[in-house]
C-alpha positions in Angstrom: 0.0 0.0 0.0 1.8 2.9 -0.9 1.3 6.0 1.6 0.9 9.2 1.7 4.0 10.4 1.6 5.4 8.3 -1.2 2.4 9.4 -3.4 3.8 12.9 -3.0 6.9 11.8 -3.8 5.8 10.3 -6.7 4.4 13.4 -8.0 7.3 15.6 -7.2 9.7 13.8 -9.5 7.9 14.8 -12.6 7.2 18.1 -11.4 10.9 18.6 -10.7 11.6 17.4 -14.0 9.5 20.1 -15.5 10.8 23.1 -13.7 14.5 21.5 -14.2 13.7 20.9 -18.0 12.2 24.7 -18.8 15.3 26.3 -16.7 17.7 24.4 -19.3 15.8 24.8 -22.0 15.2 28.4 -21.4 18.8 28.7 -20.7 21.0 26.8 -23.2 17.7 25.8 -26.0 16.2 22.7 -26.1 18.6 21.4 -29.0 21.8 22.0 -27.1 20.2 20.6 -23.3 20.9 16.9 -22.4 18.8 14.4 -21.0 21.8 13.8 -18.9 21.9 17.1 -17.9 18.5 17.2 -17.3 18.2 14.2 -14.7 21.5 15.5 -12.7 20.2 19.0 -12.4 16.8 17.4 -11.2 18.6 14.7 -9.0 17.3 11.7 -10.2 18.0 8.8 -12.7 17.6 8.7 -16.0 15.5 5.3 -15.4 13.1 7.9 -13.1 12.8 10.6 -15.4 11.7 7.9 -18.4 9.2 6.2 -15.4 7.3 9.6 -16.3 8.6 10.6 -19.7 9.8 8.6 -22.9 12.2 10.9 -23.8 13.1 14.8 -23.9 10.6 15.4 -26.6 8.3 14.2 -23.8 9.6 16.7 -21.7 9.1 19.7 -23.9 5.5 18.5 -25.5 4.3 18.3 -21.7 6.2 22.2 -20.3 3.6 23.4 -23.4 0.8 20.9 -22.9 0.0 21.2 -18.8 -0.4 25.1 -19.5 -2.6 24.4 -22.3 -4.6 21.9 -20.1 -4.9 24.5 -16.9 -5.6 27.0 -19.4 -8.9 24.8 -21.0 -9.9 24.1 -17.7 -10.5 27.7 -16.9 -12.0 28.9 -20.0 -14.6 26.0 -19.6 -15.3 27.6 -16.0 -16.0 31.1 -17.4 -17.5 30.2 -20.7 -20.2 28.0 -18.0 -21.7 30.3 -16.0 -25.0 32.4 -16.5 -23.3 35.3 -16.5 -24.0 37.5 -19.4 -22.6 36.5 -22.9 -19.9 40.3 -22.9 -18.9 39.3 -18.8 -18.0 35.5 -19.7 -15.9 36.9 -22.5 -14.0 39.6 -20.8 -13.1 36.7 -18.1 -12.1 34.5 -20.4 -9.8 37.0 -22.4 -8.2 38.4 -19.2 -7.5 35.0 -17.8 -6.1 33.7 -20.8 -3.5 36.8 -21.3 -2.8 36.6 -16.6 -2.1 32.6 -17.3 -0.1 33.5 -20.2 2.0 35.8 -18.1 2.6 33.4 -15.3 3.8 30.8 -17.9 5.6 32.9 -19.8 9.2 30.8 -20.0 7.0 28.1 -20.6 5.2 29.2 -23.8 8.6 31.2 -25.1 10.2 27.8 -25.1 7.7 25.9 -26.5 6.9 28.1 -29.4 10.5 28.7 -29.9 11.1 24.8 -29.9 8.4 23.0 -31.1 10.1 22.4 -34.9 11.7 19.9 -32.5 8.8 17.8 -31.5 7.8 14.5 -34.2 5.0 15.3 -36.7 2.5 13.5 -34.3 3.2 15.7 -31.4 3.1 19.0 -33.6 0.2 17.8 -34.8 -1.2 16.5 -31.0 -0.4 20.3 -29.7 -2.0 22.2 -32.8 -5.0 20.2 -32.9 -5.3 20.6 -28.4 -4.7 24.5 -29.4 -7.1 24.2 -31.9 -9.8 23.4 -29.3 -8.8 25.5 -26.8 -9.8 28.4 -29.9 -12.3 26.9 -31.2 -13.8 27.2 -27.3 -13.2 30.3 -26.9 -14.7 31.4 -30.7 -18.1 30.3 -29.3 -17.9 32.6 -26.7 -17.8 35.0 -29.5 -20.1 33.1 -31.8 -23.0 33.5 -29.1 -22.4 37.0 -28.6 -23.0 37.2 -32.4 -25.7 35.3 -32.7 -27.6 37.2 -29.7 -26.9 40.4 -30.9 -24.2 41.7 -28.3 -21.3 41.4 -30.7 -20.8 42.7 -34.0 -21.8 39.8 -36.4 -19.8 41.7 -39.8 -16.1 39.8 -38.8 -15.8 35.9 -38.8 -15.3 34.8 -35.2 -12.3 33.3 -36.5 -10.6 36.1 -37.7 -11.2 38.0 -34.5 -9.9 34.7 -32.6 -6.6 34.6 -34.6 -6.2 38.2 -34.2 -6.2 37.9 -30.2 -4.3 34.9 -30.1 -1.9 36.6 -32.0 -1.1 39.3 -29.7 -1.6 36.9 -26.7 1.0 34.5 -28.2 3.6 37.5 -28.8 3.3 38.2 -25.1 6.9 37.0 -24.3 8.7 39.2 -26.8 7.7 42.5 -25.1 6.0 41.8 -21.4 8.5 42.3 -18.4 7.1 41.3 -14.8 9.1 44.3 -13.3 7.7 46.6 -15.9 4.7 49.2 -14.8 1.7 46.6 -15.6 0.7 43.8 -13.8 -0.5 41.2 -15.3 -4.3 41.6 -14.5 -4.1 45.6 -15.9 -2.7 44.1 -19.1 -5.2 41.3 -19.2 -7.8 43.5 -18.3 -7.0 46.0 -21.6 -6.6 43.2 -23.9 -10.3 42.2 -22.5 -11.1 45.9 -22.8 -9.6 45.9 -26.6 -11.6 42.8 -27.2 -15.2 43.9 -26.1 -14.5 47.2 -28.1 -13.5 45.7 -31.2 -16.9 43.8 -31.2 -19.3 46.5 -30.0 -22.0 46.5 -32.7 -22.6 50.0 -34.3 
């Protein structure tokens, strides 16, 4: 029977793996970071660190993939209320840009690295991203359809477009600079609702 203890054990090792992993990465690229190096920073085997993940390719599909999960879990919990269609939105938006800013090495590396990954992963992240959009587009979509949002720009254009400037985050935010990262989540949401204002 395997105890409390040992059970957070288990779930450190992975963690510790992560943080290890997107410290290196961030710091020498993923190309030029070993798994060796890796596993010695993180103090554990190589035999551990394959226990949780196949390979390094593991490693930096997963630094992308449990902000991308955290992220969809939070969208669903906005998009689900019964508040109105323009208050869900606005939530969503400024979450998405606040959980962007708190992973911010995370996504940097991944974006910068993920010509790395095999076909099937690149293709396993687009098509998770993909949902995570299209999610958030019928946030949009109902807004459209009820008259609250302007219904003269395809929801997916207006989707890309934020994405676009929510992705492009890490070339320009600094966490020292003079927003935090609810005031700039908060005027992307602002820009958002604007943009879609019917006349």
């Amino acid at each position: 029977m395997t105890g409390a203890g040992d059970a957070d054990e288990q779930g450190s090792v992975p963690r510790r793996l992560l943080s290890v992993a997107t410290r290196l990465f961030a710091e020498q690229g993923f190309d030029r970071t070993s798994v060796q190096e890796i596993v010695a920073a993180a103090g554990v085997t190589k035999g551990a660190m394959y226990h949780y993940f196949g390979s390094k390719d593991d490693l930096l599909y997963e630094v992308y993939a449990r902000v991308l999960r955290d992220q969809t879990e939070r969208l669903e919990k906005f998009a689900a209320t019964a508040a109105p269609i323009r208050e869900r939105l606005f939530s969503a938006a400024s979450d998405v840009v606040v959980s962007s800013i708190a992973s911010l090495d995370d996504t940097k590396i991944f974006l910068q690295s993920m010509h790395h990954l095999s076909p099937d992963m690149q293709r396993a992240v687009r098509a998770e991203r993909r949902e995570y959009h299209e999610r958030f587009r019928g946030l949009i979509e109902e807004g459209q359809r009820a008259g609250e949002f302007r219904a003269d720009k395809p929801a997916e254009v207006i989707v890309d477009f934020f994405f676009g400037a929510v992705h492009h985050l890490g070339f320009w935010y600094r966490h020292e600079g003079e927003l935090s990262a609810k005031e700039v989540g908060d005027h992307f949401a602002d820009l958002l609702l604007g943009a879609l204002r019917p006349d």
